[in-house]
N, C-alpha and C positions, 0 to 999 in steps of 0.2 A: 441404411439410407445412402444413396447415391451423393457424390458430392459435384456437383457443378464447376465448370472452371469459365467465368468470363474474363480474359485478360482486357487491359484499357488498351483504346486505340493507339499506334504512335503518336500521333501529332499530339494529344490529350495527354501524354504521360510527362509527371517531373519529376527533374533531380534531385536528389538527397542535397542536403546543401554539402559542401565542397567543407564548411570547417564548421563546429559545434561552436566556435565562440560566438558570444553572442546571442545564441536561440536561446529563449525562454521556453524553461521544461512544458511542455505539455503542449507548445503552438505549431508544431511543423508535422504531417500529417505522410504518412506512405502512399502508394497508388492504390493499392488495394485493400479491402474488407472483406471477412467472411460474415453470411448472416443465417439464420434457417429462422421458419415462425412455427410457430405451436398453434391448433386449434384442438380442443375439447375434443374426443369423441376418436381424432386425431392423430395426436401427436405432435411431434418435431416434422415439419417436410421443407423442403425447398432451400434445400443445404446448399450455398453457394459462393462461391469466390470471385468476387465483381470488383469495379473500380468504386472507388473511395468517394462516395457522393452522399446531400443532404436525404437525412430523412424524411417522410412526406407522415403525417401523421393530423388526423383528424381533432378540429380544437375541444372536440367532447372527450379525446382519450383519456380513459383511467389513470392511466398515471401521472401525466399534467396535473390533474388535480385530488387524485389521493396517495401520491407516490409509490403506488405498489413496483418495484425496480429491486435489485442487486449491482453488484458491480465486483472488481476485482483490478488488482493492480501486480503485472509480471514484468521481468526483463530478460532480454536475449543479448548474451555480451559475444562479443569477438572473439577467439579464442585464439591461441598462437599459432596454429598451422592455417588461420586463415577461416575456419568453419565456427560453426554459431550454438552458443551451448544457452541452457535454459535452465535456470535455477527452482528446482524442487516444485513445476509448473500442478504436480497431481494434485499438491498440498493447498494449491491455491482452486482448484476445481471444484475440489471437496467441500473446501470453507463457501464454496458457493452455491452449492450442493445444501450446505448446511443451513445456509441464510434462505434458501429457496422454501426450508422447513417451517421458518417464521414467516416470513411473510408469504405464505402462500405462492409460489412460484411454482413450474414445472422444473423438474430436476434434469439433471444432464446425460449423459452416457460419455463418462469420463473417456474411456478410449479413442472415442469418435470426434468430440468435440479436441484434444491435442492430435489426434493427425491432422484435423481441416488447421488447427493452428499451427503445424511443423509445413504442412503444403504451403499455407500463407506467407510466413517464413520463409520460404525455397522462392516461392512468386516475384518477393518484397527485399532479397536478400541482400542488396546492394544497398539496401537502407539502414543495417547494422551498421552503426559508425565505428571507425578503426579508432579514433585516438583516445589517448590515457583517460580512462574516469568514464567513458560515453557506453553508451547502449541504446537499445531500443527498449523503449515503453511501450508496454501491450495493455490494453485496455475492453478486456470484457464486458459487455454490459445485456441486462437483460428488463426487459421493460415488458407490462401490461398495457396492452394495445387495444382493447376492447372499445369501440366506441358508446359509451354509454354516462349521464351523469347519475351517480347514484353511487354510497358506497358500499361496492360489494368486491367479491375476488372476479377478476378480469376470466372470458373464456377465448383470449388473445393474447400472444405474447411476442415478441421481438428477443432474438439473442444475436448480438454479434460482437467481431474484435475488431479496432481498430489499432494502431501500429503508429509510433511516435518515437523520433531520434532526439534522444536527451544528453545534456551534461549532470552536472550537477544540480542536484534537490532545491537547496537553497544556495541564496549566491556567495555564503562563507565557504562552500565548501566543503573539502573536510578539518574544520577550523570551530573552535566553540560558538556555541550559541546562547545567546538571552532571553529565557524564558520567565514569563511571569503565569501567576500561582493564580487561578481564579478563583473566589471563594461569592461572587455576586453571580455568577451562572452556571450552570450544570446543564452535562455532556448527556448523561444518558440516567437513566434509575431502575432500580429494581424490579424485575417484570417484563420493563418494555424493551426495547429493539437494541441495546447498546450494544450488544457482542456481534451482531448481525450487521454486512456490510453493504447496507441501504444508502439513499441520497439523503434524506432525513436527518441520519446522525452529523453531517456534515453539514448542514443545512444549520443544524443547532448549535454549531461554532464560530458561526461567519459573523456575527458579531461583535463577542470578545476578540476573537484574532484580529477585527479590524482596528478594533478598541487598541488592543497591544502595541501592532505593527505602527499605528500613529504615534508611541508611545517609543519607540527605537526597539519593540525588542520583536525576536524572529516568532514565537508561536506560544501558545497558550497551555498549561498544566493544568488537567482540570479536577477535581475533588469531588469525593463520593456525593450523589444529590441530596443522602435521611442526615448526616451530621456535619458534613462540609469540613473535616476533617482529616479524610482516608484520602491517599494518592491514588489516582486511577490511571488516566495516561495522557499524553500528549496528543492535540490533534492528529497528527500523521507518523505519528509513530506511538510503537510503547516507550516506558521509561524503564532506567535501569539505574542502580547506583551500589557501589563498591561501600562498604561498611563494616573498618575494620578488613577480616582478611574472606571476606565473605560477597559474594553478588546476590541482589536482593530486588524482587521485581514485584508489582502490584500481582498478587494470586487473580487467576479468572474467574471470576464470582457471575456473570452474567449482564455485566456493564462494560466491559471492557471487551476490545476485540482481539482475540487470538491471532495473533501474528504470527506470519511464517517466520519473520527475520528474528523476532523474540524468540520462538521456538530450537530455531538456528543456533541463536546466543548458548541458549540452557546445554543443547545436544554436546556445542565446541565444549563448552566450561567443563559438564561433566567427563567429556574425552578425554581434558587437560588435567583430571581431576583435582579441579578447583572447587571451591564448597558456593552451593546456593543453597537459594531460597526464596520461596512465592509464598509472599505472606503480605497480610495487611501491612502499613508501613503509613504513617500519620506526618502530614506536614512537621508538626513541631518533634519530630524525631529527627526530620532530615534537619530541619534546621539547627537547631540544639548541636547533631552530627558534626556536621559543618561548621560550629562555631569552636566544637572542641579539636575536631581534626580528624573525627571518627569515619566520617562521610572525606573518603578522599577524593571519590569520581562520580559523576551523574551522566550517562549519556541515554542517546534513545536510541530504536533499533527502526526500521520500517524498510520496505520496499524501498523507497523512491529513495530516501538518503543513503541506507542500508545501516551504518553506525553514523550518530553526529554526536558527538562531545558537547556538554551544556557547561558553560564557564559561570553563568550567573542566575543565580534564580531570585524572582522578584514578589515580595508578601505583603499584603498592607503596607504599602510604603517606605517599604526596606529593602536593599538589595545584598544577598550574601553570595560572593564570590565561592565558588567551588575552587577548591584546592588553589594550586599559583593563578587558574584563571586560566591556564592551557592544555591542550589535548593531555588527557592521563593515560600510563601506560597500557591499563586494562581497557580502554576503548580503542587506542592503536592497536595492539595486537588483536580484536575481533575484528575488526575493519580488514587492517591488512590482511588475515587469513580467509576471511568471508569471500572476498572479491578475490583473493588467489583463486580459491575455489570456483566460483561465480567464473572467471576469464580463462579456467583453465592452466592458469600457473604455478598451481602446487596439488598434489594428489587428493583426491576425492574418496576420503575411506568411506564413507555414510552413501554413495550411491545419490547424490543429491542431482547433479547434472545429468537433463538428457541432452543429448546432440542433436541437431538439424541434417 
């Protein structure tokens, strides 16, 4: 498939902003997008690199109102000589790839779909921000465009990336966070969509986090849906917690969604050979943990934060301090060597980074 290149006009084009303080993650937008659309019978066509504008979309489309969609979340950091490296981006095509498998989508052609995003990149480049901590946010997204009400599998599709200069995930930082334990709502359940990374599952969080966030604390823990019992993971990231001399993460069962950054964690740990383990792992384990001294560390892993350290977790109306309540050794060092990697500041054994 041919790929199109429309660049935006001068007059029409902006600046990156000049300093990341300040910008809230997710609001500040590049000049450019790539898109191509799918028809039935078809294929992928109309591969193209255009300026950065709203979508036009019919108020009968399918996904409006039965969410048929995917999505994905990458970053592009800066690297020291100046050029732009992309962390483990095939991993994240795949998983989209994969989620295309539930929910009925058109699949990609991995090679194709990261050159139109390495071109995009080359287009947009000035839009990687230099200073400590920042990157670009890459946002995949693929949508059922079919105009029709009725629910069936769409024979239209939309896929494109848009491009965003970020700081930091949440506004601690890389500093703990206070999570509370929800045991009144559930993420995702057995069967249905939870490992799969739709608008839906995140749709089914916006209320306890809201719930939380008024409550001081930064995001929600959520527990298996059949006994409300079992840890599964944190809205925008997985979870992790150190136990004894061991790292211990919710197993992927088919509610949880497989993280690149989790996945990241497992690969370092075993490099370092340090001992895990993906097992089930029940509230009142960690807790109990925690109160004896067993649970020294909690942190999560994700894209957008990459490591956050949890200082507090909140259960029925208790709050237990993890360890002194600050960053623990075993989530600084994945952090600090994640992002060496990630920015190009310390050697890449694993093959993780491609360059722009």
């Amino acid at each position: 498939m041919e790929l199109t290149l429309n660049r935006i006009s001068p007059e029409n084009q902006k600046n990156p902003p000049a300093s990341m303080e300040g910008v809230v993650f997710g609001t500040v937008f590049s000049n450019h997008m790539f898109s191509m659309v799918w028809d039935d019978g078809i294929g992928w066509h109309d591969a193209e690199i255009k300026p950065y504008q709203p979508l036009v979309l019919d108020p009968s489309t399918i996904v409006l109102h039965y969410g048929q969609s995917s999505f994905e979340g990458l970053k592009a950091y800066r690297n020291p000589s100046g050029g732009i490296n992309l962390f483990r981006p095939r991993e994240n095509f795949l998983r989209m790839n994969r989620t295309a498998q539930r929910m009925c989508l058109p699949e990609l052609d991995i090679d194709f779909v990261l050159g139109a995003l390495k071109q995009l990149l080359q287009e947009d480049s000035d839009w990687v921000p230099k200073e400590e901590g920042t990157s670009l946010y890459i946002r995949p997204t693929k949508l059922a465009t079919q105009e029709a009400l009725g629910l069936k599998v769409s024979s239209k599709y939309l896929f494109y990336i848009i491009l965003s200069p970020v700081g930091p995930y949440y506004p601690e930082g890389f500093n703990p966070v206070k999570i509370v334990v929800s045991d009144q709502y559930v993420r995702a359940t057995p069967g249905g969509v939870g490992e799969a990374k739709t608008a839906g599952n995140y749709a089914a969080c916006n209320l306890a986090e809201k719930q939380a966030q008024a409550q001081g604390f930064t995001q929600v823990l959520w527990l298996d849906a059949v006994e409300r019992k079992y840890i599964e993971e944190v809205g925008s990231m997985n979870i992790f917690f150190v136990i004894d001399d061991e790292i211990v993460t919710p197993q992927l069962n088919g509610t949880i969604l497989p993280g690149i950054t989790r996945k990241s964690v497992l690969e370092l740990a075993r490099h370092w050979d340090l001992k895990t383990s993906e097992r089930r792992i029940s509230i009142d384990e960690v807790l109990e943990g925690l109160e004896s001294g067993r649970v020294s560390e909690v942190f999560g892993a994700g894209t957008a934060a990459v490591i956050s350290p949890v200082g507090l977790l909140h259960y029925r109306g208790q709050s237990s301090q993890v360890g002194d309540g600050q960053t623990g050794p075993v989530a600084k060092r994945f952090f600090e060597h994640l992002t060496a990697i990630q920015y190009g500041r310390e050697n890449d054994p694993f093959g993780w980074v491609e360059t722009v």
